[in-house]
Kinemage of the C-alpha trace (Angstrom):
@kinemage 1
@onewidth
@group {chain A} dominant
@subgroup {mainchain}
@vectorlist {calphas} color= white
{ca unk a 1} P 0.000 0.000 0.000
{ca unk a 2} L 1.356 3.679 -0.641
{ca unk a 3} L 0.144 6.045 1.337
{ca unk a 4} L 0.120 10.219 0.218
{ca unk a 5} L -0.695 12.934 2.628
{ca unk a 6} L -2.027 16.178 1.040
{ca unk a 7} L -2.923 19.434 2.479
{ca unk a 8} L -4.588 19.792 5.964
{ca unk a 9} L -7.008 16.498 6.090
{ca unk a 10} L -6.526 14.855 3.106
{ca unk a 11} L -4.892 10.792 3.213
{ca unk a 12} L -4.655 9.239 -0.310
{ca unk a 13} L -4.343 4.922 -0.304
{ca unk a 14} L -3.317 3.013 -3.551
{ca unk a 15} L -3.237 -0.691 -3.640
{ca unk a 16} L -5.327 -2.832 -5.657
{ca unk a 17} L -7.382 0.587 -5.758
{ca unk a 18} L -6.890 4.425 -5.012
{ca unk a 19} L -8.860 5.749 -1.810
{ca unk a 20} L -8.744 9.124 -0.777
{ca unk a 21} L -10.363 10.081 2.647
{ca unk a 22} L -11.459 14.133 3.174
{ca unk a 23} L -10.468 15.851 0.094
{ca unk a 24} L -11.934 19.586 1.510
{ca unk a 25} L -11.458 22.549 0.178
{ca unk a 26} L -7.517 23.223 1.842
{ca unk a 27} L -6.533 19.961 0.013
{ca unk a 28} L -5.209 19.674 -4.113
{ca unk a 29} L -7.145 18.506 -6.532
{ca unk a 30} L -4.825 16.525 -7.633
{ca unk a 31} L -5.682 13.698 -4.745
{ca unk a 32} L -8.780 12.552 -6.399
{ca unk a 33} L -7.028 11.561 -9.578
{ca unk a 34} L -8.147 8.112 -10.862
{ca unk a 35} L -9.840 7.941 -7.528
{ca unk a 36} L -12.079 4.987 -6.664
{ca unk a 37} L -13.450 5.402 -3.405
{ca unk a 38} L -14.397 8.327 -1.176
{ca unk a 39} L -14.340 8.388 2.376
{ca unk a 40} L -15.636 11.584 3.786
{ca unk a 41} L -15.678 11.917 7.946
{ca unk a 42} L -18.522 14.976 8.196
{ca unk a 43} L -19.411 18.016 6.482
{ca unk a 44} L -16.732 21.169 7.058
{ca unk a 45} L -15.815 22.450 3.847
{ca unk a 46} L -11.970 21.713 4.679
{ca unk a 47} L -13.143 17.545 4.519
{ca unk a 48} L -15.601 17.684 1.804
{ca unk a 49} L -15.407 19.856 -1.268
{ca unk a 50} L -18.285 19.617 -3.343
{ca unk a 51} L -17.245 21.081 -6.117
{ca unk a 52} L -14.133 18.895 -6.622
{ca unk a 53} L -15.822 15.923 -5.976
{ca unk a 54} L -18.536 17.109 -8.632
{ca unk a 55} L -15.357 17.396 -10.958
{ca unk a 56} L -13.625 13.783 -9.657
{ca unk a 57} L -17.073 11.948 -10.563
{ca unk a 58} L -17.701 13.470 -14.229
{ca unk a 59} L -14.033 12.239 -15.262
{ca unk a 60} L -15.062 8.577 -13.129
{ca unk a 61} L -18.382 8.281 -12.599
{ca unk a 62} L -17.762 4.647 -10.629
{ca unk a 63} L -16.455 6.437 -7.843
{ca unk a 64} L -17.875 5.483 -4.750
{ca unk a 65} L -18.824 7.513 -1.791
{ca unk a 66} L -18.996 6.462 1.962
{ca unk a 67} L -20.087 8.659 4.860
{ca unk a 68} L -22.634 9.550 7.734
{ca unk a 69} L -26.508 9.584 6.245
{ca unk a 70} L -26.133 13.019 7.558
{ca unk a 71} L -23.564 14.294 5.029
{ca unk a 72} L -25.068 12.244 1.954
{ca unk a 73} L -28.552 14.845 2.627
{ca unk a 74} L -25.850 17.341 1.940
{ca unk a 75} L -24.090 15.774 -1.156
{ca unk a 76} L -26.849 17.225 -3.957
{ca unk a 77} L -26.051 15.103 -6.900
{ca unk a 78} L -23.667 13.040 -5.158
{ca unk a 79} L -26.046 11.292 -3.214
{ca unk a 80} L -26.659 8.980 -5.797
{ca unk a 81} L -23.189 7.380 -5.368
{ca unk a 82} L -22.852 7.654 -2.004
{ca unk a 83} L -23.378 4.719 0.748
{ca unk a 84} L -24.545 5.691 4.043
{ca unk a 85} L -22.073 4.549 7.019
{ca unk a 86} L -22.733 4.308 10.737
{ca unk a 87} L -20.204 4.031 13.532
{ca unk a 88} L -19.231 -0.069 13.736
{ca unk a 89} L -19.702 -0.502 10.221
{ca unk a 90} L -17.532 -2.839 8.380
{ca unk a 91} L -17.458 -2.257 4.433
{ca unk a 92} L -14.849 -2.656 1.779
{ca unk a 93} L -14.139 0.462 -0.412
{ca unk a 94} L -12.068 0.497 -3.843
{ca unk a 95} L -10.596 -3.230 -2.465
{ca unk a 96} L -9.679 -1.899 1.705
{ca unk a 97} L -11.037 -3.325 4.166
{ca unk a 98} L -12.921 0.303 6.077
{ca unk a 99} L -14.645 0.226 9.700
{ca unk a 100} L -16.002 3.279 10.676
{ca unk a 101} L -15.732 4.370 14.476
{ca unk a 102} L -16.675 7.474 16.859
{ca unk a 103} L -20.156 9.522 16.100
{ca unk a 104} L -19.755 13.071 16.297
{ca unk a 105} L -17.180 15.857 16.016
{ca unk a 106} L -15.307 17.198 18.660
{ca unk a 107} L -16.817 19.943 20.631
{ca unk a 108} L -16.190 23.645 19.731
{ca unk a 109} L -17.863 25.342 21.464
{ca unk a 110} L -21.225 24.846 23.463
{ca unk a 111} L -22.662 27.549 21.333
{ca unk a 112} L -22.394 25.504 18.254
{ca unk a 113} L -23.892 22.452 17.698
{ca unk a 114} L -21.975 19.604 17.135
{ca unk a 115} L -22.057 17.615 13.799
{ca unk a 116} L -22.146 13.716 13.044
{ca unk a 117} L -18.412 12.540 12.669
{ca unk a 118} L -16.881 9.325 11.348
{ca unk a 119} L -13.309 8.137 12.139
{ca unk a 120} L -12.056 4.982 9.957
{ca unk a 121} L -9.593 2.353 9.848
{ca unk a 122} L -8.313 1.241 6.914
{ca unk a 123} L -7.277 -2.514 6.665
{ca unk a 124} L -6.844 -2.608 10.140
{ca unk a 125} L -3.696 -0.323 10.621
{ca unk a 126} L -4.316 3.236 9.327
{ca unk a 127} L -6.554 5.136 11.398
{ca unk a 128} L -8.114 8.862 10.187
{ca unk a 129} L -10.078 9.890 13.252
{ca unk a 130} L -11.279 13.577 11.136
{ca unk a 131} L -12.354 15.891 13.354
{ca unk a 132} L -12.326 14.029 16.484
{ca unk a 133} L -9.894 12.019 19.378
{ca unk a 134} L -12.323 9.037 19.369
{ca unk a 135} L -9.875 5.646 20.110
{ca unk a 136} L -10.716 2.562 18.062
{ca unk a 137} L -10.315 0.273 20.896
{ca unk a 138} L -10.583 -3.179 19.106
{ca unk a 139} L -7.802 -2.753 16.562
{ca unk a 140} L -4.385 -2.114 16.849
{ca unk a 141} L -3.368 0.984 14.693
{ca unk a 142} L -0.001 1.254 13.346
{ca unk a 143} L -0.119 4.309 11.674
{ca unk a 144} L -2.361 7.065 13.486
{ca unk a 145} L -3.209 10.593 12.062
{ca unk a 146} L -3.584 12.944 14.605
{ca unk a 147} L -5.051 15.948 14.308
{ca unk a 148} L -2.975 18.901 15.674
{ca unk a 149} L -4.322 22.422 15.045
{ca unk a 150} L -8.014 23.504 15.609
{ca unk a 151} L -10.606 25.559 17.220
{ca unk a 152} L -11.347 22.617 19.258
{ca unk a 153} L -8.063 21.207 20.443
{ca unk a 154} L -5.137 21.446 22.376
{ca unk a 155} L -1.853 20.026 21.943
{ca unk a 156} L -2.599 18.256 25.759
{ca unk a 157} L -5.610 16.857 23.948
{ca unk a 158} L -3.791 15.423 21.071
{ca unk a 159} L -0.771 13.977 22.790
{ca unk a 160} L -3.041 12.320 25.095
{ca unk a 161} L -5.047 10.684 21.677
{ca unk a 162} L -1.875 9.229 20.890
{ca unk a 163} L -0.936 7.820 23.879
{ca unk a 164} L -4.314 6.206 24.379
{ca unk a 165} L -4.533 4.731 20.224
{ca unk a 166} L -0.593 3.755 21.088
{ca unk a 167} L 0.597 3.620 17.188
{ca unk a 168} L 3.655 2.461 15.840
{ca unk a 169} L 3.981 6.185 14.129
{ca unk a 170} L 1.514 9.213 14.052
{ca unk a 171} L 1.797 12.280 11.180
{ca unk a 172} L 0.050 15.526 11.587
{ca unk a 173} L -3.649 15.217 10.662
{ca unk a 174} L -5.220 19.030 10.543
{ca unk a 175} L -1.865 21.223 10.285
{ca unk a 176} L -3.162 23.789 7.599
{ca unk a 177} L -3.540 26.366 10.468
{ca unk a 178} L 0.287 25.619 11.765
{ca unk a 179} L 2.582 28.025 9.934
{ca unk a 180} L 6.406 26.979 9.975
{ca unk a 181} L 6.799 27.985 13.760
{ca unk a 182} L 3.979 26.537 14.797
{ca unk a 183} L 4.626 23.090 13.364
{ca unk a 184} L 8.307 23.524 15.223
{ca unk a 185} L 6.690 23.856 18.483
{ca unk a 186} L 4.546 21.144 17.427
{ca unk a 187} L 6.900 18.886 16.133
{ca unk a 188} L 9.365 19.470 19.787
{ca unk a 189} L 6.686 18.611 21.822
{ca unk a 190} L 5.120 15.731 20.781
{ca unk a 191} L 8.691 14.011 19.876
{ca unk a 192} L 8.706 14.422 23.488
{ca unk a 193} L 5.978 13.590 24.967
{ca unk a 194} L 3.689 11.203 22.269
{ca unk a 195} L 5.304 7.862 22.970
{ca unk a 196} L 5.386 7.054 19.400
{ca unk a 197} L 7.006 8.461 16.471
{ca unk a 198} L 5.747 11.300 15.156
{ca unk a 199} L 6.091 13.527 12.212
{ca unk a 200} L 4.543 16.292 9.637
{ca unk a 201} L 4.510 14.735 6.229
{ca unk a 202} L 5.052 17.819 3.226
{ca unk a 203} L 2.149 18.196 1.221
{ca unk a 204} L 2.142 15.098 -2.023
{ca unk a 205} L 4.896 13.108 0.151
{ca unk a 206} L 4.101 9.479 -0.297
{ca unk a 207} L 5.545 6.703 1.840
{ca unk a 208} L 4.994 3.099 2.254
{ca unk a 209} L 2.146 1.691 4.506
């Protein structure tokens, strides 16, 4: 399997297909070429970008998508092609084995309601949790993305989420907000403190899975 991270919250898998999970609107294009399968976690424009999924379809229109019954209402079109997922699911998408995990989105604020939120595991080692620190405890995960800048976290928060998921290796999940300082600080203190390697991957860099 070769894994690609893109910008901010978007993971692209090839193997015997291509999956791409949360190409939003901080994320290339480029991600969704020759696509198969879509997993999409909820419904912030930075995970799901309409418009370039619009574009991904008319170029393969046998690309699948998987998410909560919540975000296929919002898909328009889409809908058509998309396959509603709950948390505990097990499915297979473009040939990888998916379970879906968690429920909702972290909290923001108590002002704001929160939105359904999907976290999945990918053939049992690669875990995307999207917007959320939700621990798939029936799996081990060898390769964790952790998210690491948002409204709703701290870094406390996230080094914790790695402790608890225990991974052989975590990369930065969420880091379009970190500017080159930022991801320094980041990068010092969870080397530190994580318990497991951890890393921000550049934009396109692929690596084996």
């Amino acid at each position: 399997m070769r894994l690609t991270k893109y910008s901010h919250a978007c993971v692209r898998l090839e193997g015997d297909g291509v999956l791409v999970i949360d190409p939003g609107g901080f994320s290339e294009r480029v991600a969704l070429d020759g696509v198969d399968a879509v997993l999409i976690t909820h419904e912030h424009g930075d995970h799901l970008d309409l418009d370039a999924l619009t574009e991904a379809l008319a170029k393969r229109p046998s690309v699948q998508i998987y998410t909560h019954p919540e975000v296929v209402a919002k898909l328009g079109d889409l809908a058509s092609v998309a396959t509603e997922v709950h948390s505990g699911d097990d499915f297979t998408a473009a040939g990888f084995g998916v379970r879906a995990y968690g429920g909702w989105h972290a909290l923001i604020h108590p002002d704001l309601p929160r939105v359904p939120n999907l976290g999945f595991v990918v053939d049992e080692r690669i875990y995307h949790p999207g917007d959320s620190f939700d621990v798939p405890a029936d799996v081990h995960v060898d390769t964790l993305f952790v998210p690491v800048s948002a409204p709703w976290l701290k870094a406390a928060e996230a080094i914790d989420f790695i402790r608890a998921v225990k991974p052989r290796r975590a990369f930065a999940l969420h880091d379009s907000l970190l500017n080159d300082l930022g991801a320094g600080m980041v990068q010092n203190l969870f080397g530190r403190l994580a318990g497991s390697e951890y890393r921000r991957l550049t934009p396109g860099e692929t690596l084996d899975a």
